[in-house]
DRENDREN-675728 format. One record per residue (C-alpha): x, y negated, z; residue number from 0; residue in one letter. Coordinates in pm, 1 decimal. Layout:
BEGIN
<r c1="X" c2="Y" c3="Z" n="NUM" res="a"/>
...
//
This chain:
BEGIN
<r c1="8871.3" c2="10328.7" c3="-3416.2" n="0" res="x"/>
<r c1="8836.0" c2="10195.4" c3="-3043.1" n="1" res="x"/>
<r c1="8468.7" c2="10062.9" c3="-3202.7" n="2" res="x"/>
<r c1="8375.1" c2="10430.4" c3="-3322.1" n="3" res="x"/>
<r c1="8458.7" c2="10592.3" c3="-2982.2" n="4" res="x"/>
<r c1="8254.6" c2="10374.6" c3="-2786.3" n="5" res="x"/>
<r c1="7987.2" c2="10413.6" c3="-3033.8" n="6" res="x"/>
<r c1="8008.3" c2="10756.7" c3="-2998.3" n="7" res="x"/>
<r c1="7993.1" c2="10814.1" c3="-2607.7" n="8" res="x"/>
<r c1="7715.0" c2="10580.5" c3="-2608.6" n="9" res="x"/>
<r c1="7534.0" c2="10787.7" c3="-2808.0" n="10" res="x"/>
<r c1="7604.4" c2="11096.4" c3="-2595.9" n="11" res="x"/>
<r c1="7543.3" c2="10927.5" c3="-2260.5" n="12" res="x"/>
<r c1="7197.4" c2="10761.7" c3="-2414.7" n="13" res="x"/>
<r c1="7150.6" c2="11179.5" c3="-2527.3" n="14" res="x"/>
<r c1="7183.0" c2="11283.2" c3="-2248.6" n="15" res="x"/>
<r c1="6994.6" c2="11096.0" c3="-2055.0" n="16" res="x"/>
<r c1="6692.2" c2="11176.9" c3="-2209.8" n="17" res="x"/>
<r c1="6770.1" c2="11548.3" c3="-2276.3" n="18" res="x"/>
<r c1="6540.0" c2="11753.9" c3="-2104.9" n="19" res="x"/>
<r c1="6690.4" c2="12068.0" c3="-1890.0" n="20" res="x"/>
<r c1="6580.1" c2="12361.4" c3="-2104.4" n="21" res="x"/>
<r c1="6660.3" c2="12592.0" c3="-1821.8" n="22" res="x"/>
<r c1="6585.9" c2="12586.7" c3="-1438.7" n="23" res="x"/>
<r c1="6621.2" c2="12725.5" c3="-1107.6" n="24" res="x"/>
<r c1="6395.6" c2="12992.4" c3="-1028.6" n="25" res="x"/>
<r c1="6406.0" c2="13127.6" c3="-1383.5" n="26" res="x"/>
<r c1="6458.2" c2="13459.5" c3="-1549.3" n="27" res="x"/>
<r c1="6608.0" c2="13546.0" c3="-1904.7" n="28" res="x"/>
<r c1="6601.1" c2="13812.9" c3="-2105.1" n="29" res="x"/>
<r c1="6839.0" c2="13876.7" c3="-2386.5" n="30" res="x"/>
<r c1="6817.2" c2="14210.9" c3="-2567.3" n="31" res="x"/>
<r c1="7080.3" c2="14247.4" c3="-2830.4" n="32" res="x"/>
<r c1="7306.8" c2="14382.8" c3="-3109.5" n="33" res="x"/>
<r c1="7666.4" c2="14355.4" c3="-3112.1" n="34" res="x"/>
<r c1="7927.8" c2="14361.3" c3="-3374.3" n="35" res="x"/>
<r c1="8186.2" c2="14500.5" c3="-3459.2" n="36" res="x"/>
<r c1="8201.4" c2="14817.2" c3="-3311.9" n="37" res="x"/>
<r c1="8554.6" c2="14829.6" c3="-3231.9" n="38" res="x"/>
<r c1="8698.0" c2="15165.1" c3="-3242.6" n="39" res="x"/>
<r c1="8475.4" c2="15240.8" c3="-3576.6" n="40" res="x"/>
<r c1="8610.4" c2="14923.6" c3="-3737.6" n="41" res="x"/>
<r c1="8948.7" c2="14956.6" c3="-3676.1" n="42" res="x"/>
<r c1="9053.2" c2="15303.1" c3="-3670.3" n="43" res="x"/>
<r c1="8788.8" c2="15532.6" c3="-3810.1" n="44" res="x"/>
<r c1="8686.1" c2="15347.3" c3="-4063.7" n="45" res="x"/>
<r c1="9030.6" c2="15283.1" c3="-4233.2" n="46" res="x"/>
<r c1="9101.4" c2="15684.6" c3="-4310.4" n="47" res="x"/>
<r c1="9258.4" c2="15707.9" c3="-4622.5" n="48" res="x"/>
<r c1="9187.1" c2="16029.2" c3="-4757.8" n="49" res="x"/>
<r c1="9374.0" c2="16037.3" c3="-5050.2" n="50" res="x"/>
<r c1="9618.8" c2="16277.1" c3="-5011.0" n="51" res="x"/>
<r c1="9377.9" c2="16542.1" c3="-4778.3" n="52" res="x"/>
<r c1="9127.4" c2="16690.7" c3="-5059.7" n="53" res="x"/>
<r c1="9038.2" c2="16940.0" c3="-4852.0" n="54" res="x"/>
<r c1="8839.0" c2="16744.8" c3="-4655.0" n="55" res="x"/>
<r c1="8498.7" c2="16626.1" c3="-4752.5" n="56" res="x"/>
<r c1="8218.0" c2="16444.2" c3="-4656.2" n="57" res="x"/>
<r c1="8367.6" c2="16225.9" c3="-4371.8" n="58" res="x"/>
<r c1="8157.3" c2="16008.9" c3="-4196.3" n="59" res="x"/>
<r c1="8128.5" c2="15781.8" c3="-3884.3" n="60" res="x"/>
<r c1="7976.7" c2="15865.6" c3="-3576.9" n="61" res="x"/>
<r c1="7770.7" c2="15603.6" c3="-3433.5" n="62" res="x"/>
<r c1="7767.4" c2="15348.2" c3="-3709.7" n="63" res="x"/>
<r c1="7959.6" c2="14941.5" c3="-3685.1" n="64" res="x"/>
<r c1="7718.3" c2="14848.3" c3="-3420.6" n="65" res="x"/>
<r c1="7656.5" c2="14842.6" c3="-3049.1" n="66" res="x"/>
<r c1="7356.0" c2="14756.2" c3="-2838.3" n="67" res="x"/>
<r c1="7260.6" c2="14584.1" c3="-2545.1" n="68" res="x"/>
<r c1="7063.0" c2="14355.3" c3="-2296.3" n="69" res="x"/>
<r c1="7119.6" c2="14101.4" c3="-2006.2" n="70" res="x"/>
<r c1="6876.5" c2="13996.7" c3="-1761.2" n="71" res="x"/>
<r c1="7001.4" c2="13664.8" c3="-1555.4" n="72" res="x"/>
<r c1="6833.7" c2="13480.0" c3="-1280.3" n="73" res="x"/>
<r c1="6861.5" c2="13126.7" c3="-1224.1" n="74" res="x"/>
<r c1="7015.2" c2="12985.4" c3="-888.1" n="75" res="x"/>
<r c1="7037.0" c2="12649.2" c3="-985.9" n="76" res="x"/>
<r c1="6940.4" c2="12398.4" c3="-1307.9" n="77" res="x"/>
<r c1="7335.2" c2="12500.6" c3="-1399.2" n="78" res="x"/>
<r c1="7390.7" c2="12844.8" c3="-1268.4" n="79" res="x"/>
<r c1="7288.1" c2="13179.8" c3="-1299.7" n="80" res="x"/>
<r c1="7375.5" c2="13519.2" c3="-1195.0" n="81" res="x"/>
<r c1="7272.9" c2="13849.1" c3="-1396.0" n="82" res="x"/>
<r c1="7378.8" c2="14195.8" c3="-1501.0" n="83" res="x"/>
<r c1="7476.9" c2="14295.3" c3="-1864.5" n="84" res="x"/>
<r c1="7467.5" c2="14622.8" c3="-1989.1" n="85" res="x"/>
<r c1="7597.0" c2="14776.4" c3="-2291.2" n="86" res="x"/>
<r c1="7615.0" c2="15082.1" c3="-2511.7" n="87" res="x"/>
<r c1="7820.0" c2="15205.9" c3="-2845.0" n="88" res="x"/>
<r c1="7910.7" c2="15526.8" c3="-3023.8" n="89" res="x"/>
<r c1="8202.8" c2="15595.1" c3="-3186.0" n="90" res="x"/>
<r c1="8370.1" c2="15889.0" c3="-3354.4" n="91" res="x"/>
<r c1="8388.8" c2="16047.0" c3="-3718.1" n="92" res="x"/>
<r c1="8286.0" c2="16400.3" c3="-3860.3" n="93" res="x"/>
<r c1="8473.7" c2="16573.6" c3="-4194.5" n="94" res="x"/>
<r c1="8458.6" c2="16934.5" c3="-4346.8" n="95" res="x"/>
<r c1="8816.7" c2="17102.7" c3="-4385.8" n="96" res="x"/>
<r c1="8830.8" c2="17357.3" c3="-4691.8" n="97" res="x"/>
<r c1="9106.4" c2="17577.5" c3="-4622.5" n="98" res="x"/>
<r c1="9221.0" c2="17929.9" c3="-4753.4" n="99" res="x"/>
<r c1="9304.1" c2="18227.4" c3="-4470.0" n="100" res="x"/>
<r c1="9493.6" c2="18524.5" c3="-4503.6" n="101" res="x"/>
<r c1="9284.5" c2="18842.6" c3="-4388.5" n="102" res="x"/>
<r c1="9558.8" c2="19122.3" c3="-4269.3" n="103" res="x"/>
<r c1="9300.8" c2="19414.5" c3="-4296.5" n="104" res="x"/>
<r c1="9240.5" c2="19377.0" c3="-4667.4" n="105" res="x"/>
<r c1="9511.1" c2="19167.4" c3="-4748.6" n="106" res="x"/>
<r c1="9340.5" c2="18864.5" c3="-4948.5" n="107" res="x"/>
<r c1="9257.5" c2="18513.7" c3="-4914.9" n="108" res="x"/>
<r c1="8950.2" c2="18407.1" c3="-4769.0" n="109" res="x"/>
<r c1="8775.8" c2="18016.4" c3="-4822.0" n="110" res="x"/>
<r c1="8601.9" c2="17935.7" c3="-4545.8" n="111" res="x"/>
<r c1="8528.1" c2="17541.9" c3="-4457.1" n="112" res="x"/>
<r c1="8488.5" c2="17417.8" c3="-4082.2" n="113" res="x"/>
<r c1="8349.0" c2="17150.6" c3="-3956.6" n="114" res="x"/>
<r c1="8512.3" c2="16866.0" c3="-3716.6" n="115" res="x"/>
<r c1="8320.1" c2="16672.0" c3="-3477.8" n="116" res="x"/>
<r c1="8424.1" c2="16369.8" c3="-3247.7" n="117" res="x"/>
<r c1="8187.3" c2="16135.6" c3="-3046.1" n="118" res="x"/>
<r c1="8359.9" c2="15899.9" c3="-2805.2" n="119" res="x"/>
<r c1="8041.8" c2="15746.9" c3="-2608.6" n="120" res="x"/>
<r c1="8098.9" c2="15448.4" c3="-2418.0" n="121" res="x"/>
<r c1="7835.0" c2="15231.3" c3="-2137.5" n="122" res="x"/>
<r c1="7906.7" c2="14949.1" c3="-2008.8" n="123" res="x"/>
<r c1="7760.6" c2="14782.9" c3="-1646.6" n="124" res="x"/>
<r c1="7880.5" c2="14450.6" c3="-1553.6" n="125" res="x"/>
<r c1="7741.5" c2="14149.6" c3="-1318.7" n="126" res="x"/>
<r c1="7793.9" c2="13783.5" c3="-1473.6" n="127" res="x"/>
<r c1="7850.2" c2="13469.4" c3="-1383.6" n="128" res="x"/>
<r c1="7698.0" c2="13199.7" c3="-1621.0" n="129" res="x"/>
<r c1="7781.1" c2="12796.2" c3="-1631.6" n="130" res="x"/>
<r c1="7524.3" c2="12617.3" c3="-1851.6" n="131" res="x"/>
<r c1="7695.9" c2="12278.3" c3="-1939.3" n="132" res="x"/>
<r c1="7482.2" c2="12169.6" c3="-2237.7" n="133" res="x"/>
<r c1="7130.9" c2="12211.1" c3="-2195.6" n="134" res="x"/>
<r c1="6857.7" c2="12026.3" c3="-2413.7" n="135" res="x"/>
<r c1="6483.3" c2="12045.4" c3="-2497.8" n="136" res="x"/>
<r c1="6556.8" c2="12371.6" c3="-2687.0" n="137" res="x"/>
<r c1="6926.5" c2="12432.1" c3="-2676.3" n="138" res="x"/>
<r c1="7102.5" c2="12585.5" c3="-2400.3" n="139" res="x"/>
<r c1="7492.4" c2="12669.3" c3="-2405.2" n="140" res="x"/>
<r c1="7689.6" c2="12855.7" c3="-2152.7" n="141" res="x"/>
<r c1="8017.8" c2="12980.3" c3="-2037.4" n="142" res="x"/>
<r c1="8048.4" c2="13312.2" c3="-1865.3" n="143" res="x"/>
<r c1="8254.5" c2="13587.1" c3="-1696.7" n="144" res="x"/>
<r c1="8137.9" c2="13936.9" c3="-1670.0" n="145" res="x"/>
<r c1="8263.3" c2="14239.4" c3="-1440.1" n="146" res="x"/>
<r c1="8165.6" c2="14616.9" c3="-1411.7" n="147" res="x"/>
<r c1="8181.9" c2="14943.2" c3="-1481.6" n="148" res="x"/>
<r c1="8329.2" c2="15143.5" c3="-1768.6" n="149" res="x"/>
<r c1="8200.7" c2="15463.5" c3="-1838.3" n="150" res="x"/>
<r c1="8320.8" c2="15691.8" c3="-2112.2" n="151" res="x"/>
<r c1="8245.4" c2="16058.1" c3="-2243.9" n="152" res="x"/>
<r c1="8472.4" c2="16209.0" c3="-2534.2" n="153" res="x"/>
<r c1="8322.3" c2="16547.3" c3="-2711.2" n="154" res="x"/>
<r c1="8529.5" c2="16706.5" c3="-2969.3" n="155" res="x"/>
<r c1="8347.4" c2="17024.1" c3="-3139.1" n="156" res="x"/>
<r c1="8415.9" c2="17252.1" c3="-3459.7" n="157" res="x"/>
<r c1="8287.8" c2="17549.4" c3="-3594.9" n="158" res="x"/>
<r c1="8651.4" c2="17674.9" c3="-3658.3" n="159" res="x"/>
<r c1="8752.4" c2="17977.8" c3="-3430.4" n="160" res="x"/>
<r c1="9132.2" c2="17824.8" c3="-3365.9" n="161" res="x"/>
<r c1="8990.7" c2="17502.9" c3="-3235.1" n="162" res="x"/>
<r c1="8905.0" c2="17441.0" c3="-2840.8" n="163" res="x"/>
<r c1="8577.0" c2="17250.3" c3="-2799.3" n="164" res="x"/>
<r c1="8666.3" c2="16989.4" c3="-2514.8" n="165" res="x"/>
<r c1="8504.0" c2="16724.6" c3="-2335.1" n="166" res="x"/>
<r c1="8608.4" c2="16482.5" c3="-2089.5" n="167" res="x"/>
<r c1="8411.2" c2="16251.1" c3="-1882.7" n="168" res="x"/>
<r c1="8554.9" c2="15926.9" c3="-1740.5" n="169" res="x"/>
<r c1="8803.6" c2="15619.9" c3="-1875.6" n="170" res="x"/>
<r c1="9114.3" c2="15606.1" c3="-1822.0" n="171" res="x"/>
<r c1="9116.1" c2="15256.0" c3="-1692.8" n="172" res="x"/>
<r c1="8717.9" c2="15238.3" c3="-1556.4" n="173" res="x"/>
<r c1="8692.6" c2="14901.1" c3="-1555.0" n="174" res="x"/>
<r c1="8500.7" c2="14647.7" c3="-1755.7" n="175" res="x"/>
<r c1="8528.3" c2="14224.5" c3="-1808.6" n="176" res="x"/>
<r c1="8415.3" c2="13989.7" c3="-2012.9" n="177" res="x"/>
<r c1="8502.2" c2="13618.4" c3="-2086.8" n="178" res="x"/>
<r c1="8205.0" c2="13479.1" c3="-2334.4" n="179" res="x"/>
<r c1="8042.7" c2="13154.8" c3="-2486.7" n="180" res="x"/>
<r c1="7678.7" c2="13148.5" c3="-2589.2" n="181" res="x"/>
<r c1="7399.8" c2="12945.5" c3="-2676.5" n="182" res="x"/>
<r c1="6993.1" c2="13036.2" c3="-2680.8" n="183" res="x"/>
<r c1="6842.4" c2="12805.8" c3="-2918.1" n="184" res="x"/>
<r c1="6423.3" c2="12842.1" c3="-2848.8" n="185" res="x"/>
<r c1="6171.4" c2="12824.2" c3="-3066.7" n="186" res="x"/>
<r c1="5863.3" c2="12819.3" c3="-2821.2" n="187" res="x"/>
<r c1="5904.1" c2="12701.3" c3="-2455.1" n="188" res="x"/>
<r c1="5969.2" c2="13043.6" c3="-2387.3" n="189" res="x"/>
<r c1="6099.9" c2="13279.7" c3="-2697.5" n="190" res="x"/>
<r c1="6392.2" c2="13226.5" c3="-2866.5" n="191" res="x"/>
<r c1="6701.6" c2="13349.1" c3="-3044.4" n="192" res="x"/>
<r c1="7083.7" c2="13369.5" c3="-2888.3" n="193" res="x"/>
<r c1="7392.3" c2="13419.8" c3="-2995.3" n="194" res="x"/>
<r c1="7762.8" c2="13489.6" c3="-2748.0" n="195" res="x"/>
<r c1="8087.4" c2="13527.2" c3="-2892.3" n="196" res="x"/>
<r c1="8307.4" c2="13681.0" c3="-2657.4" n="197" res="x"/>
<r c1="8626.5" c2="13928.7" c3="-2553.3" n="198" res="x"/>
<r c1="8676.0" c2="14246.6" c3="-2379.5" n="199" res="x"/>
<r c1="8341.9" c2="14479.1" c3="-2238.1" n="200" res="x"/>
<r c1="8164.6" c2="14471.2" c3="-2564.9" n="201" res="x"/>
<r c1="8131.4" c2="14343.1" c3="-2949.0" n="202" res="x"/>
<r c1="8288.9" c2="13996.5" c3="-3051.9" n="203" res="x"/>
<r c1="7972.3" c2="13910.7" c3="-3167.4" n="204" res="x"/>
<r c1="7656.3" c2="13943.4" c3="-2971.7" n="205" res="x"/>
<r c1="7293.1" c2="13827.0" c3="-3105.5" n="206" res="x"/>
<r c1="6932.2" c2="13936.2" c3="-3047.7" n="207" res="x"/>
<r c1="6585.7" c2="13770.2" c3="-2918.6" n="208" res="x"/>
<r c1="6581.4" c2="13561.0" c3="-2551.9" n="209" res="x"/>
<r c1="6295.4" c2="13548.3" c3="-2364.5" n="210" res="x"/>
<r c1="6241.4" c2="13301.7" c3="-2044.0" n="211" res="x"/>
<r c1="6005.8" c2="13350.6" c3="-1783.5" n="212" res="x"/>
<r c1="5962.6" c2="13040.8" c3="-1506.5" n="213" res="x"/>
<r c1="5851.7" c2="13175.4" c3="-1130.5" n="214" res="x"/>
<r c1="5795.2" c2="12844.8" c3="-1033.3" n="215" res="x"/>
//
């Protein structure tokens, strides 16, 4: 066992040694990309069981199980950088109701069907912090903490004449963080693919293109 360990830390040391910093000061990255799962869709309005409503019909998400985004990050050293992420994601649902109204002036039932609308949207600003502690020829892998702004607007609209439009701007708590781990694999010495699993002031799951530009 004792043999195998020190086999294997030679191996990383001799790694790397020869690994070549894919990353350096001076640098910029790019990193457009999609995040999943959209929270508030995922958990809550997807999971309406409308089995015992059959009035309503045709419900629907608003804003789909994704959210989208970019980060931009500067390089202040070979093993730090400093950026700004920003994110975006719609959530919400929209249903008919069927219902059946009494009219007092001719004294029958009326079927009329309304439509409900929800759209909670939500935008996220936040400067990071990244710590690149693996960096290769073509890999690079990071650690990083995020902080911002939190920016939400709620609009809840129907056609039906006993139901108050509202909107309301502002979160409750306007605050955004994030604690992540990513990695940018690249495929050219300066396009590539990434990928950042993370919690809080976005998706779990973040993925898209990265693109590095040197200024030195």
């Amino acid at each position: 066992m004792k043999k195998i360990l020190l086999f294997m830390g030679a191996v990383a040391l001799s790694y790397t040694s020869i690994a070549q910093t894919q990353v350096t000061q001076g640098d910029i990255i790019i990193d457009p990309y999609i995040g999943t799962p959209n929270w508030a869709n995922s958990l809550l309005y997807n999971q309406v069981n409308l089995e015992d409503t059959e009035n309503v019909t045709d419900y629907k998400l608003n804003g789909g199980l994704l959210s989208y985004g970019g980060r931009v990050e500067y390089m202040i050293s070979d093993d730090f950088g400093i950026g700004v992420d920003v994110n975006y994601e719609v959530s919400g649902f929209n249903y008919n109701n069927a219902v059946s109204e009494y009219d007092s002036l001719t004294n029958t039932l009326t079927n009329a069907t309304y439509n409900y609308d929800y759209k909670a949207k939500k935008l996220r600003a936040m400067l990071r912090l990244n710590y690149h502690f693996i960096q290769t020829d073509r890999i690079d892998v990071y650690s990083s903490f995020a902080g911002g702004y939190k920016y939400v607007n709620r609009i809840g609209e129907s056609n039906d004449p006993n139901y108050e439009n509202d909107e309301l701007d502002g979160a409750l708590i306007p605050v955004a963080f994030r604690l992540a781990a990513g990695a940018r694999v690249y495929f050219t010495n300066n396009i590539g693919a990434h990928i950042e699993l993370g919690a809080f002031g976005g998706a779990l799951l973040q993925f898209g293109i990265s693109a590095k530009f040197p200024t030195r």
